[in-house]
C-alpha positions in Angstrom: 0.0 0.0 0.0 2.7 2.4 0.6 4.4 1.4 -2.4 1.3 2.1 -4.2 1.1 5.6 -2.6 4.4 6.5 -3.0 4.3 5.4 -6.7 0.9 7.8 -7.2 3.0 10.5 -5.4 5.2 10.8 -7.9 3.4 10.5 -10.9 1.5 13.4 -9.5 4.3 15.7 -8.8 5.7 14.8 -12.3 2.0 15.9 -13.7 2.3 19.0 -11.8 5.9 19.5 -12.9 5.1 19.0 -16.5 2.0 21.2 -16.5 3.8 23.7 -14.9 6.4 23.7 -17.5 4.0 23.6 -19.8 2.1 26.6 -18.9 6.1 28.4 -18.8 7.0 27.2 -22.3 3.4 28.6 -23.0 3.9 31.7 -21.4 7.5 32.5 -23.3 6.0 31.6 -26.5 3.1 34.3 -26.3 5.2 36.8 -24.9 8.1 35.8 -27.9 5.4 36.5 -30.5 4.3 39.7 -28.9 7.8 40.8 -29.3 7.5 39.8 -33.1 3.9 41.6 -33.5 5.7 44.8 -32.0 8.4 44.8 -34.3 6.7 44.2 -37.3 4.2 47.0 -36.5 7.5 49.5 -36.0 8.7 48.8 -39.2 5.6 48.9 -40.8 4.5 52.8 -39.1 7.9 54.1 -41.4 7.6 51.4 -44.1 7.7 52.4 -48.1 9.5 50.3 -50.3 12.4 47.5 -50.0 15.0 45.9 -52.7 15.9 42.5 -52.5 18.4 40.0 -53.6 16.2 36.4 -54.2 16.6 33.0 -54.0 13.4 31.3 -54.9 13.5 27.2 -54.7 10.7 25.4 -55.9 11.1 21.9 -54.0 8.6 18.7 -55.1 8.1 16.3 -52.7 5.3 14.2 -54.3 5.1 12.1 -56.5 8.9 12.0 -56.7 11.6 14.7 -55.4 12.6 17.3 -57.8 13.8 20.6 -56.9 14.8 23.8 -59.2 16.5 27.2 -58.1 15.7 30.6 -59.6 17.2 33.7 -58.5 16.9 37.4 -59.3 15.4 40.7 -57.3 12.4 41.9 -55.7 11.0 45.2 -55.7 8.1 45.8 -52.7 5.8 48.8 -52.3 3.3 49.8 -50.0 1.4 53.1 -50.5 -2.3 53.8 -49.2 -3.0 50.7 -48.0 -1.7 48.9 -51.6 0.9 46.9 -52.4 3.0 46.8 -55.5 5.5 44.1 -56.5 8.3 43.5 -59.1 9.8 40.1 -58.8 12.5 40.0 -61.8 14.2 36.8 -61.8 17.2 36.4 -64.2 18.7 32.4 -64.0 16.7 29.1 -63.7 19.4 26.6 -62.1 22.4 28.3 -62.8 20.8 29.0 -66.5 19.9 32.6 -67.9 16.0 32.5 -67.6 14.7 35.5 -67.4 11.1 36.3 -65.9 9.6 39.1 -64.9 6.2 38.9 -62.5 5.1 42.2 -61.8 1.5 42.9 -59.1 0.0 46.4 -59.4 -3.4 48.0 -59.8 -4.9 45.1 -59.6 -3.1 43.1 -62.1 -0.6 40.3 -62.0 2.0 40.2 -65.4 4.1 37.3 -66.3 6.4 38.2 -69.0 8.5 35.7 -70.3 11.2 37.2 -72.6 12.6 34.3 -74.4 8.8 32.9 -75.3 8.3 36.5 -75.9 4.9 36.0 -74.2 3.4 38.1 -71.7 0.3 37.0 -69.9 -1.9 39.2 -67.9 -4.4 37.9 -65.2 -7.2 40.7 -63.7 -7.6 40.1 -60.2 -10.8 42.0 -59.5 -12.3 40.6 -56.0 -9.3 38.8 -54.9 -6.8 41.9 -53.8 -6.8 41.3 -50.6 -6.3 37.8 -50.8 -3.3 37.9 -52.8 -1.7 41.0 -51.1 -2.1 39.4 -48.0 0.1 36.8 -49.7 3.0 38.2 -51.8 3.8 40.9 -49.4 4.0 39.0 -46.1 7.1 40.1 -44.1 7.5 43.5 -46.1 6.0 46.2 -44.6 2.6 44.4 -43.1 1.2 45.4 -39.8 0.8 41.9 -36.9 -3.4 43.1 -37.5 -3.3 42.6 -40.7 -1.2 39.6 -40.4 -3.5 38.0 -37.7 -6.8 39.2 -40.1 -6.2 37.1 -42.9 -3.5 33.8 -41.0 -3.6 32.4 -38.0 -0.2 33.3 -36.4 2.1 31.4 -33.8 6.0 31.5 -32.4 7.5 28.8 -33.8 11.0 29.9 -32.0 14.6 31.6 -32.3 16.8 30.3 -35.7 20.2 31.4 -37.4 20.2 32.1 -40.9 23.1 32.8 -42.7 25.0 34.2 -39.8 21.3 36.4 -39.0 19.5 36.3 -35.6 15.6 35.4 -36.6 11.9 34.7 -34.9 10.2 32.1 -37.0 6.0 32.4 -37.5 4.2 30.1 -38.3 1.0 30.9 -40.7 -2.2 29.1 -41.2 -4.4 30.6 -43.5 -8.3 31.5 -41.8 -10.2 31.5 -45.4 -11.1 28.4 -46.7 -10.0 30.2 -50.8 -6.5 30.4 -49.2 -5.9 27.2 -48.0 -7.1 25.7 -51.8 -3.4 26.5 -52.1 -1.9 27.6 -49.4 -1.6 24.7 -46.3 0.9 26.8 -44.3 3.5 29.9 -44.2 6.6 30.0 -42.2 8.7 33.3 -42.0 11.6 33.8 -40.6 12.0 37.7 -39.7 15.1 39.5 -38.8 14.0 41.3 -35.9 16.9 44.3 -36.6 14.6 45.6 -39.2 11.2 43.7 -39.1 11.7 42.5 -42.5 11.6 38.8 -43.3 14.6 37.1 -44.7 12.8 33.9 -45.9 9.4 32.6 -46.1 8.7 28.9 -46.6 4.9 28.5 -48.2 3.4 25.0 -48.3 0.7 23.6 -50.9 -1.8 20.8 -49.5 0.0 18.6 -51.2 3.4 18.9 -49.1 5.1 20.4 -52.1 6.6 24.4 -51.1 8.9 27.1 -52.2 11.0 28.4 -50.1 12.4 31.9 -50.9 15.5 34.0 -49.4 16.0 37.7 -49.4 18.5 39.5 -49.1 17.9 43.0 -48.3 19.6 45.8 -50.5 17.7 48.8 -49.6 14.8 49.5 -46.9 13.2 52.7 -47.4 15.6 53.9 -49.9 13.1 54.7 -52.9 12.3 52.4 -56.1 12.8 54.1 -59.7 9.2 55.8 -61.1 9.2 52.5 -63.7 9.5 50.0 -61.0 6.1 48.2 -61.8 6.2 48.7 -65.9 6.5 45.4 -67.9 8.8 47.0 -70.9 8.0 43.9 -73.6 10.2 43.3 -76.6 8.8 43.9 -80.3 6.5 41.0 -81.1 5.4 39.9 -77.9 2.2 37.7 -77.5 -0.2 39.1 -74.8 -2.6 36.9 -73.1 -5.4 38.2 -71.2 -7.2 35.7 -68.4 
């Protein structure tokens, strides 16, 4: 009998110990993500534009692996509650590719120069959805984060020699998650700007894309979101 008693003693003072533990680790994790929310709501207050250096991978994992590497720059704008972007990528695994994907006034271009196609897809209705997307880590406020994905700490990480605070993103509307399963970001709290984001489909496939950040506030030229199209080029309107 007192075996048995001093057996249920300690399994309860382990239960306490692990749900006090538990409630700590808890604790850290909400405060840890508050510290995020403020940062990102710093930088976006004083936020205008950003450069970047890119490093988009496109990684398969079903039905077989297959991986390729892009790379180029990114141009972000917020003004009045919009968002412009200029994604201009130049090599396709090690390869001169170049692509240009441009979001502004509610269109999204694809030009691709060596197809000499451009293709030209009218958002109307969806502009929240998708600048809730392609913007996230440059500029956004935590509310408008936490409007459109549910957000959580996922913890402290190194990248490339950079002190970061992962997220973690689910996406609250059902048309999101058609494509979207989850987000991860990995922000450099310094500036508030993420330095890679990690976007999974509901398949398991993702691309995972690095930025390096040239300029923060330091002004885009007046032709940043113009798609200049060689002679000859196909247009496609969907």
């Amino acid at each position: 009998m007192r075996k048995n008693c001093r057996s249920w003693s300690r399994q309860a003072a382990m239960g306490v110990v692990l749900a006090v533990t538990t409630a700590a680790s808890a604790q850290n994790a909400s405060g840890a993500l508050q510290q995020v929310f403020a940062r990102l709501d710093a930088t976006a207050a004083k936020f205008h534009n950003a450069e970047a250096d890119v490093t988009w991978d496109n990684v398969q994992t079903q039905p077989i692996f297959d991986k390729d590497t892009q790379t180029g720059t990114i141009d972000v704008e917020r003004h009045k509650g919009k968002v412009a972007i200029a994604l201009h990528l130049k090599t396709f695994d090690g390869r001169p590719v170049p692509k240009e994907m441009v979001y502004d006034g509610g269109q999204f271009k694809l030009y691709e120069p060596m197809q000499k196609q451009m293709t030209v897809f009218h958002t109307a209705g969806k502009e929240a959805q998708i600048q809730s997307f392609l913007a996230l880590g440059f500029g956004g406020s935590s509310a408008e984060m936490q409007r459109d994905w549910t957000v959580s700490y996922a913890g402290a990480e190194t990248v490339d020699g950079t002190a970061t605070e992962k997220l973690e993103l689910l996406p609250r509307t059902e048309a999101t998650r058609q494509n979207v399963s989850k987000v991860v970001l990995w922000i450099d709290m310094k500036n508030g700007i993420a330095i890679r984001q990690q976007s999974f489909d509901p398949s398991g496939n993702y691309r995972m894309i690095d930025y390096r950040l040239r300029r923060l506030n330091g002004g885009l030229p007046t032709n940043a979101f113009e798609v200049k199209t060689a002679s000859g080029t196909r247009v496609m309107e969907r």
